[in-house]
N, C-alpha and C positions, 0 to 999 in steps of 0.2 A: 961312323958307326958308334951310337950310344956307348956305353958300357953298361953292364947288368943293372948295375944298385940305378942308375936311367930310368932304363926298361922298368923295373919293380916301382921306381914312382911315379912314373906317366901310368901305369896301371892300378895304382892305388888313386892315385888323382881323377880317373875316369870311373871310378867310383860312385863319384858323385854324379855320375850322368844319369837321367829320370829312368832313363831304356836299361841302362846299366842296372839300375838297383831292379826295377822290375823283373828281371830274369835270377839276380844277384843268388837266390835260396836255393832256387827249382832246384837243380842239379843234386845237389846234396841230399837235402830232404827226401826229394823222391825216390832216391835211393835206398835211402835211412826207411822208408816208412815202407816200399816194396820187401827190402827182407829182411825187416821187423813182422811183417804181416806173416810171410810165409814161412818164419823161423817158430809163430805161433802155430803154425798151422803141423810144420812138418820137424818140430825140434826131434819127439822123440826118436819118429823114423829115421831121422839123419847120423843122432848118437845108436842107436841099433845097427843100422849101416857099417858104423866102424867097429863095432863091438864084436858086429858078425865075421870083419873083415879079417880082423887078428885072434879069431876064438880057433883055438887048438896048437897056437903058435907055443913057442918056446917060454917068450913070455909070459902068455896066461897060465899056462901052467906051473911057472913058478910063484908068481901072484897068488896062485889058487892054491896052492901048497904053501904058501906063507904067510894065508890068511888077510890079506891085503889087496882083495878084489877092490876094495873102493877106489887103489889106485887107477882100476880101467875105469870106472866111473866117471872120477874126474880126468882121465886122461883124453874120451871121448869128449869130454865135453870143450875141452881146450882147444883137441882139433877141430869141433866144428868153430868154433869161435874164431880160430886162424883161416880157416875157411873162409867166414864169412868176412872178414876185414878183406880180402880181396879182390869178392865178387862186388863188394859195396862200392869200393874204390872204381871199378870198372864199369860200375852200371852209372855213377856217379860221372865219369869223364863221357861214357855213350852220350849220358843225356845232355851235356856240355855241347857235344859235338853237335847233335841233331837239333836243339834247342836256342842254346845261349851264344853257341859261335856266330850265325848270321849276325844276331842283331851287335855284336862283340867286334865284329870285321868291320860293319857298314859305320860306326862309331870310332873307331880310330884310322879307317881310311881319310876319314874329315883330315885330319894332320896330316895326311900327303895326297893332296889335291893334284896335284902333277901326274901322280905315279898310274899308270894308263894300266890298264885291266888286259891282260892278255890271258888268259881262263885255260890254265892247264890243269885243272881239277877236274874230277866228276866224283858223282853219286859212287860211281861201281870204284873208281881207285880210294875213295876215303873206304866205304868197306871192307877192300883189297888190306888196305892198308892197317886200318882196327883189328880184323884178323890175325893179320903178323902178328902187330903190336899184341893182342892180345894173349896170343897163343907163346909166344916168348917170355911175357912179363909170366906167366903162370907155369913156366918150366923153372926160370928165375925164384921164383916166390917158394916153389916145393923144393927145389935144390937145397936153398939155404935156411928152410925151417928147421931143420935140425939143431942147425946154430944157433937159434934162437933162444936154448936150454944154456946158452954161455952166459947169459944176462947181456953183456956189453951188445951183442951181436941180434940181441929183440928191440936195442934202439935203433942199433944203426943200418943194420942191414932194411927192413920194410923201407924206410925214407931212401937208399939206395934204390932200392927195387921199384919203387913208383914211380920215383924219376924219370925211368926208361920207359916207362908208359906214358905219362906225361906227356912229354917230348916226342916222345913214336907220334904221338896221335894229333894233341895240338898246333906242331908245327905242321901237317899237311893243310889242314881246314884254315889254319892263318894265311894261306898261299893261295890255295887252289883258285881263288878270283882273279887273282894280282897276275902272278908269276908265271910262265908257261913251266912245262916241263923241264927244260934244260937248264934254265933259271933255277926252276927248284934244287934241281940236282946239286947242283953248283953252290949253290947257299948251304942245301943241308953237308956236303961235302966241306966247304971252305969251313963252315961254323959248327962243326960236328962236336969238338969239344965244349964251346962254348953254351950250346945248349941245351946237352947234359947238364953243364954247370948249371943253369936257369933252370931247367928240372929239380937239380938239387936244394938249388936256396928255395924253391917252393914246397918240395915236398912236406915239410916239418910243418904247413897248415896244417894239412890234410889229418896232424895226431895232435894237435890241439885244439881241446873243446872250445863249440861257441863258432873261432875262428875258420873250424876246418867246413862250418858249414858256408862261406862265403868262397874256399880256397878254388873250385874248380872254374870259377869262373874271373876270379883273379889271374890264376894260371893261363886264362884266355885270353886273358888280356896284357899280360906280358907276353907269350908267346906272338901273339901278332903286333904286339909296337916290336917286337926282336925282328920278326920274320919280313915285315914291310919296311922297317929302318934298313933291314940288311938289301933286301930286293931294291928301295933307290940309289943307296951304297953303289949294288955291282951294275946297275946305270949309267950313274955316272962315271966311270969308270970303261963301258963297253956301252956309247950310247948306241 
């Protein structure tokens, strides 16, 4: 079984694949430019949204009393902005999944020619499964916004938090060809920490410009040389 800093170069090295770069942007961009469109379209409605949400509170009335409404101003505006880092990240891995992972899989399957296709994936378990995934990372994400007011805790925690999104959702689509179900089980069980970990050394694309627009499908591509290294692994082992 490779080791990660492995994994991260057979995925930066399949980069260079013609299939690979062709998909390389989608994910991102499409994400970026869907709520770009619709943050022009429905900004104000969204910052009114929150404004309405906490107008009579404890807060606004002392704000209002000390002359310092602008603080709601820009404090809407911040939460939609945290908002939307979220939904982007998530539309961003969707379109990974339903776009870039096929041709992502069929490309680094080439490196293990042996490893025989027993198809414990489908359709309804990967959106079984994006569900979880998603509905978790978005209880994760609001829990620890507050912390984000610490300074230390708006670096570190989102790069934590996307990780587990990550990893939720990539290593199913890295499998679902390859692995039957018990297989999976058993790998994401055995390597549970480990690919958290691989979650985390990628995460920190995903917030540097330029780069983060390549990152979700780099992440696809570590996650399946992880997920299929690990799946010939527990083969040979239990042939």
């Amino acid at each position: 079984m490779p080791s990660l800093l492995v994994v991260l170069a057979r995925a930066m090295r399949d980069l260079a694949q013609p299939r690979i770069f062709a998909v390389l942007f989608l994910p991102m961009l499409g994400a970026i430019v869907l709520w770009s469109v619709l943050a022009f379209f429905f900004w104000d409605a969204w910052t009114e949204s929150f404004r309405s949400l906490i107008e009579g509170t404890a807060v606004t009335r002392w704000l209002a009393a000390s002359g310092v409404t602008w603080v709601l101003e820009s404090l809407s505006v911040v939460v939609v902005i945290a908002l939307l880092v979220p939904a982007t990240l998530i539309t961003a891995v969707l379109i990974t999944e339903l776009v870039a992972m096929p041709v992502v899989v069929s490309v680094v399957s080439r490196a293990y020619p042996a490893l025989e296709k027993r198809p414990g994936g489908s359709i309804a378990g990967s959106l079984a499964n994006a569900a979880a995934g998603i509905a978790i990372f978005l209880v994760l994400w609001l829990v620890t916004l507050p912390l984000w007011l610490t300074g230390i805790g708006a670096l570190i925690l989102p790069p934590l938090v996307s990780a587990y999104l990550n990893q939720r959702l990539l290593r199913y689509d890295a499998l679902s060809e390859h692995a039957s179900r018990e297989e999976y089980r058993e790998i994401v069980s055995r390597h549970k920490a480990r690919l958290y970990g691989l979650g985390v050394m990628l995460a920190p694309l995903y917030y540097v410009p330029f780069v983060n627009l390549a990152a979700p499908v780099i992440s696809g591509l570590a996650f399946t040389h992880f997920g299929l290294g690990a799946l010939a692994a527990l083969r040979q082992q239990r042939p």
